[in-house]
C-alpha positions in Angstrom: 136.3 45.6 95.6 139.4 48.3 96.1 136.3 50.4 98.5 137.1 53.7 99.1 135.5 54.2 102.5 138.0 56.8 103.8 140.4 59.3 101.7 143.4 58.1 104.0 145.8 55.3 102.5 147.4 53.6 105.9 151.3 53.4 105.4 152.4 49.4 105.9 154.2 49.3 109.7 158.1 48.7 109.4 158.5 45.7 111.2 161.5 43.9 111.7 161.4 40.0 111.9 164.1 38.1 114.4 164.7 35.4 116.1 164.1 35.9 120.1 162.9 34.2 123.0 161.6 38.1 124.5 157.9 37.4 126.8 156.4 40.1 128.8 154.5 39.6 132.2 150.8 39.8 132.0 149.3 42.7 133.4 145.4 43.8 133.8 146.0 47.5 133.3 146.4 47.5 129.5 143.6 45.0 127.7 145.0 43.7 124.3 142.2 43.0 121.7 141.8 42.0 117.8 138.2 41.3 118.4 138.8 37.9 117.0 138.8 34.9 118.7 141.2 33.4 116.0 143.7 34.4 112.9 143.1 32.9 109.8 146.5 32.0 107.9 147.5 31.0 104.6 150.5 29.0 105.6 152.4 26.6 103.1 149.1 25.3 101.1 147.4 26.5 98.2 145.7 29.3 99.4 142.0 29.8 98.0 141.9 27.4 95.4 142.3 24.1 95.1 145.3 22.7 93.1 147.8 26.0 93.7 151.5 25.9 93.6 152.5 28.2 96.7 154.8 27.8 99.4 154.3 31.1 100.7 153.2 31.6 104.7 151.4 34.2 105.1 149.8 36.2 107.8 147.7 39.4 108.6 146.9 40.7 111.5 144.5 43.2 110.3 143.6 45.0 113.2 145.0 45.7 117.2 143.3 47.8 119.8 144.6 48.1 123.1 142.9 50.2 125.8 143.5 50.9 129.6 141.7 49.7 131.3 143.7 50.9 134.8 142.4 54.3 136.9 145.9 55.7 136.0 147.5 57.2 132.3 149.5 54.5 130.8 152.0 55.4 127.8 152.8 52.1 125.4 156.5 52.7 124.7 156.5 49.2 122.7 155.2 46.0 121.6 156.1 42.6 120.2 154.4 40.4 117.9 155.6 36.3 118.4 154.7 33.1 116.2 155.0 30.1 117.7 154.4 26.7 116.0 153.9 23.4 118.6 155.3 25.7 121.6 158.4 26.7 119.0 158.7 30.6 118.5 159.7 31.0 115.2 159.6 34.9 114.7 159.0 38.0 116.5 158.1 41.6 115.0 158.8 44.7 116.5 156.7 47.7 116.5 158.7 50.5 118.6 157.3 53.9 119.8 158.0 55.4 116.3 156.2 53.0 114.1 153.5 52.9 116.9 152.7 56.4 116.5 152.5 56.6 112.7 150.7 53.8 113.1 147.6 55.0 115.5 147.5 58.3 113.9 146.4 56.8 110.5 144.4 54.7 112.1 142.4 57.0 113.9 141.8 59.6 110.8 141.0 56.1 108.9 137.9 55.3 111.4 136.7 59.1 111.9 135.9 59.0 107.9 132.3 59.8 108.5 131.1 57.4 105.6 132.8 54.6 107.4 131.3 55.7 110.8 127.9 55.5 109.0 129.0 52.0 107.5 129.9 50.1 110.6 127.5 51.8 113.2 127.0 49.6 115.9 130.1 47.8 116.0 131.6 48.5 119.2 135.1 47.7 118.2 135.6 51.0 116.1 133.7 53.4 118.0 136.2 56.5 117.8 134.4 58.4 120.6 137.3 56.7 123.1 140.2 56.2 120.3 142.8 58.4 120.4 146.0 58.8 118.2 148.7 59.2 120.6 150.3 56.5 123.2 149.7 58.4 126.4 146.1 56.5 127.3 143.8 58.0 130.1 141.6 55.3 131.8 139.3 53.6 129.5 141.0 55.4 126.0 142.5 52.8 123.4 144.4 53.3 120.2 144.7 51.2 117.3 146.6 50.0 114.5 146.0 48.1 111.6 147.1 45.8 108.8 150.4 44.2 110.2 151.6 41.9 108.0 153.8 38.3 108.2 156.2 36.1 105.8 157.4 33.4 107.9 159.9 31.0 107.4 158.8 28.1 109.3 158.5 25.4 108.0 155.8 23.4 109.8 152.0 25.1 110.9 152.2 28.3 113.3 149.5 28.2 115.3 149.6 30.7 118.3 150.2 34.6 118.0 151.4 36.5 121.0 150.9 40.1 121.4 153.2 41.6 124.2 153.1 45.6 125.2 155.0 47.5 127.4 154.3 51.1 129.1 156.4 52.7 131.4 155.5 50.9 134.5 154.0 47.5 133.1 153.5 44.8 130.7 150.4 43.1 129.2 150.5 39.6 126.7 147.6 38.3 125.1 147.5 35.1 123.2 145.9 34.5 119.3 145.0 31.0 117.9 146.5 30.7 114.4 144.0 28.1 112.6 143.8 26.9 108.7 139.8 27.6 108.1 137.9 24.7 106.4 134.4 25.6 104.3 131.8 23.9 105.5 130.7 24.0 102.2 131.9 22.7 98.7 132.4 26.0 96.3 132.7 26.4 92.7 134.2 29.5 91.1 131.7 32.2 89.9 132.7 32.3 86.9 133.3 29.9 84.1 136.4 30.0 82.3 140.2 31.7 82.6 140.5 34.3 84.6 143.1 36.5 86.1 143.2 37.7 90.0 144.2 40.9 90.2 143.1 41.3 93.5 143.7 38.1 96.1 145.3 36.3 99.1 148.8 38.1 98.1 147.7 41.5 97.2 148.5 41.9 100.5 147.9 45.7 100.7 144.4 45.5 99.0 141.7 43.2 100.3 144.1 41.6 102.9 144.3 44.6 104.8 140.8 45.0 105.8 139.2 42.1 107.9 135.7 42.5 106.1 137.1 41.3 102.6 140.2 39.7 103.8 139.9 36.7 101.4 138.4 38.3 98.5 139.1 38.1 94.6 139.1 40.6 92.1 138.6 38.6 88.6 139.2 39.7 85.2 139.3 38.2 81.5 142.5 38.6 79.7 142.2 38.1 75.6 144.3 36.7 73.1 146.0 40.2 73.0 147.1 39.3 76.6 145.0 42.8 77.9 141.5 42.5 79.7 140.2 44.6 76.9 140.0 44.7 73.5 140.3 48.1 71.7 139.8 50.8 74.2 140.3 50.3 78.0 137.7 53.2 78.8 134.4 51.8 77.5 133.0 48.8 79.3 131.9 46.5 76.3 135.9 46.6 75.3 136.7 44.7 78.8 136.8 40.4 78.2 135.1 40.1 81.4 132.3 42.7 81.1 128.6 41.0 81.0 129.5 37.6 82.0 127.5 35.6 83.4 127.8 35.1 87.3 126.8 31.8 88.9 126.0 30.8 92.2 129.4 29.2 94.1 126.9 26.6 96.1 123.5 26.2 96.6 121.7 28.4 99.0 119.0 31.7 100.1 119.3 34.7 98.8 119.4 37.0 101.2 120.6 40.6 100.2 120.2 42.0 96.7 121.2 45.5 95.3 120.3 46.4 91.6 119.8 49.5 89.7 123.0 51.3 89.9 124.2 52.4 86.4 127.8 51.0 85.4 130.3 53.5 85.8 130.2 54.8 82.0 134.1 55.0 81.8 136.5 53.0 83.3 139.6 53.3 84.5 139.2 57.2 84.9 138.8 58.2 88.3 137.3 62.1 87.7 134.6 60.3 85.5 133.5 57.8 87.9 133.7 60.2 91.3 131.2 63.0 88.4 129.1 59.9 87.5 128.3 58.4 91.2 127.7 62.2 92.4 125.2 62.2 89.8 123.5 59.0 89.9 124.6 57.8 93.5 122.2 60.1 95.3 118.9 57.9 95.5 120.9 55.0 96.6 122.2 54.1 100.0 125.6 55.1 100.9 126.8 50.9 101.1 125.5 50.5 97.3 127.0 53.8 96.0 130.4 52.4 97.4 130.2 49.0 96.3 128.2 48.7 93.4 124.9 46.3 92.4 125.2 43.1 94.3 123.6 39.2 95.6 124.6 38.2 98.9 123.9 33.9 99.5 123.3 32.5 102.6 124.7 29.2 102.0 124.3 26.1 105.0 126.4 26.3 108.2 126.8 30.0 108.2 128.6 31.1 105.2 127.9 34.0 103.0 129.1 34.8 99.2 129.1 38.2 98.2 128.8 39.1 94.6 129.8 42.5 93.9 130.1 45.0 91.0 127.4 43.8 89.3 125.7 44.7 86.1 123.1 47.4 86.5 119.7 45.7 85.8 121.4 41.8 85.0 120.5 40.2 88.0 117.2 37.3 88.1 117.5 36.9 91.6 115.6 38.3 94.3 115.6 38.2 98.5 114.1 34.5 99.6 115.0 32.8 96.1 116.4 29.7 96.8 119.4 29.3 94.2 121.5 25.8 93.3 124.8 25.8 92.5 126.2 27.0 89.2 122.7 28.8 88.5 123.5 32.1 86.4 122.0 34.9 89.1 124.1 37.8 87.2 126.7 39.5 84.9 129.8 40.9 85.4 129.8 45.1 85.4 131.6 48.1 86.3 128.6 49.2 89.1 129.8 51.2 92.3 132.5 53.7 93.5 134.8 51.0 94.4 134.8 50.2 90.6 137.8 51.2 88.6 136.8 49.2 85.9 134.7 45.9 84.8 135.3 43.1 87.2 133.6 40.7 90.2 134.0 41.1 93.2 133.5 37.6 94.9 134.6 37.0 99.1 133.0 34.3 101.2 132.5 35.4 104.7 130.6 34.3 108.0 127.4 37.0 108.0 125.0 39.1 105.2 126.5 42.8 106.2 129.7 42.7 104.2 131.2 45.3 106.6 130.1 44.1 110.0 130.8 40.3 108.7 134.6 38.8 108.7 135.8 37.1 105.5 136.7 33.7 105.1 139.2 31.5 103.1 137.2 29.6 100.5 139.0 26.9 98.2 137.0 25.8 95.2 136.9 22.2 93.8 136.6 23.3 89.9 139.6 25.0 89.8 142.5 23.5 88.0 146.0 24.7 89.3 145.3 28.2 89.8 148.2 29.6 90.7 150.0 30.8 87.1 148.1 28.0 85.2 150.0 26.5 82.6 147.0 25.5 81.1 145.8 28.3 80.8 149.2 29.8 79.8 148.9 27.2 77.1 145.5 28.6 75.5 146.6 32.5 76.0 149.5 31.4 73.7 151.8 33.2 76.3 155.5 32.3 75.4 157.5 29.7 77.4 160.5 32.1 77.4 158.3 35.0 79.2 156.2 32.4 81.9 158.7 33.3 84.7 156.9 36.8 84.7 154.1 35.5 85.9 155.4 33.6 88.5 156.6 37.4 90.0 153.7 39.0 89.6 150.5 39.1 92.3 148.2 37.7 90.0 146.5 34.3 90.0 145.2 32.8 86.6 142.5 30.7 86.9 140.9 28.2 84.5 137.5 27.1 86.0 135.7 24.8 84.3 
């Protein structure tokens, strides 16, 4: 779900990773604040599905506010961003006063988008009216900056973040758990069959950069021609994946359902999809114009699934149903503004508003080696000579069964 809340794109932050033992002193005047009480990590396991081959440690920290909280102006000339790993530091970015102010500037024009004002009203953590985009702060103005991202080399868990910032006259830390998140549930992918990821855990500029859909999956059917569609990529019945059934990941309630939005009627052509949502999008509420027709489960112990981009019309489920795993509660469209083309749309997360929630890791136990399946290389007929492409790519193929 690529959402296109605000027009702005934010630029990636030039960080540059070193080894260095560099602490500040804790001060009160300058509060440091992801809103999180933890970071969620992929770090040197298979990611979100069971069975993957990936040695890759990876980290986002997808969002930073820091605000003075100090009678006085404060300017943030810099700040440091430290892993540490069983009291080890392992790697330290720096974000200097140049990358700092690119950095708030997009950040503020991304949260005044009015449509994403309207979104996440009521959640104190973005409230622009005391954002600014500059780094001298007046008492009780913040800035922010978002989507920092992390590689690390080390080669055991990292399981602290430490945020260091200093202004002219002071210094304020702040210390981040780094945990690996385990379901509380067992999950099943939504979809039976092969699939390919074009959006997941290493698309690290898509749903990785925003802390509501952190985890998520874009999935697609490729065909024997090796395309997701068949003849023509601009008419939804020519897409593999277009009209298949959805299932429920694990049993649960139903507890959010949006249906009636017509498929975007050519895909892959942003001027017909911006006309076709003007047109159609007006009797619908600003979330389902955005993200399509949808079925949000409550599953046990506080775990949501989101089902997006659904087929106008295709889904049997309704608000209060109680559904069982692997149930068929949809199909697969091209439904919303966020919809390029026919895929799902499928993140776990710990609450029913997918905005106001924060997504989850999920692994699923029906997967089989996910991660540039030879299996299902085997059964796309994909040459042996040609496999090392895949293994370069950001795509995941999946064979669920």
């Amino acid at each position: 779900m690529h959402s296109r809340i605000a027009a702005v794109v934010l630029a990636s932050a030039a960080i540059t990773a070193c080894a260095t033992g560099s602490r500040s002193t804790a001060a009160p005047s300058i509060e440091i604040t992801t809103g999180f009480q933890e970071i969620y990590a992929v770090y040197s396991q298979p990611g979100l599905v069971r069975g993957a081959k990936s040695s890759r440690s990876s980290i986002m920290l997808t969002r930073l506010k820091l605000t003075n909280t100090s009678q006085h102006e404060q300017r943030i000339r810099s700040c440091q961003i430290s892993f540490f790993g069983n009291k080890t530091l392992f790697q330290t970015g720096f974000l200097n006063e140049e990358t700092l102010k690119r950095e708030t500037a997009a950040a503020k024009q991304y949260i005044s988008n009015i449509n994403f004002q309207t979104l996440i009203k009521g959640d104190g953590f973005y409230d622009s009216a005391q954002v600014i985009d500059t780094l001298s702060l007046a008492p009780g103005q913040s800035f922010m900056i978002f989507r920092q991202y992390f590689d690390l080399t080390a080669q055991e868990p990292v399981d602290r973040l430490r945020i260091s910032c200093d202004t002219d006259t002071t210094s304020a830390v702040t210390d981040i758990p780094i945990v690996q998140y385990s379901n509380k549930n067992h999950y099943r992918f939504p979809l039976n069959g092969d699939f390919l990821l074009i959006g997941n855990v290493y698309d690290v500029w898509g749903h990785r950069s925003k802390p509501w859909e952190e985890f998520g999956l874009d999935a697609v059917a490729l065909g024997p021609n090796q395309r997701v569609y068949n003849k023509t990529i601009t008419r939804n019945r020519d897409h593999y994946v277009f009209g298949r059934e959805v299932i429920a990941p694990a049993d649960g309630t139903v507890v959010k359902v949006y249906d009636g939005l017509e498929d975007n009627p050519v895909p892959c052509d942003r001027a017909k999809i911006d006309e076709h949502i003007a047109k159609v999008g007006k009797s619908f509420p600003l979330f389902q114009r955005l993200s399509g027709n949808q079925v949000v489960i409550e599953h046990p112990n506080g775990e949501f699934s989101h089902l997006v981009h659904l087929k106008t019309h295709s889904i049997l489920v309704k608000v209060g149903d109680a559904v069982r795993q692997g149930q068929t509660i949809g199909k697969v469209g091209n439904s919303g503004d966020g919809s390029n083309g026919p895929h799902l749309h499928y993140h776990l997360s710990n609450g029913p508003d997918a905005l106001k929630a924060r997504s989850l890791p999920v692994k699923f136990d029906n997967v089989e080696n996910s991660y540039f399946s030879t299996l299902f290389m085997d059964k796309q007929g994909i040459p042996k000579d040609i496999r090392h492409v895949f293994d370069q790519s950001g795509g995941l193929l999946v064979h669920a069964q």
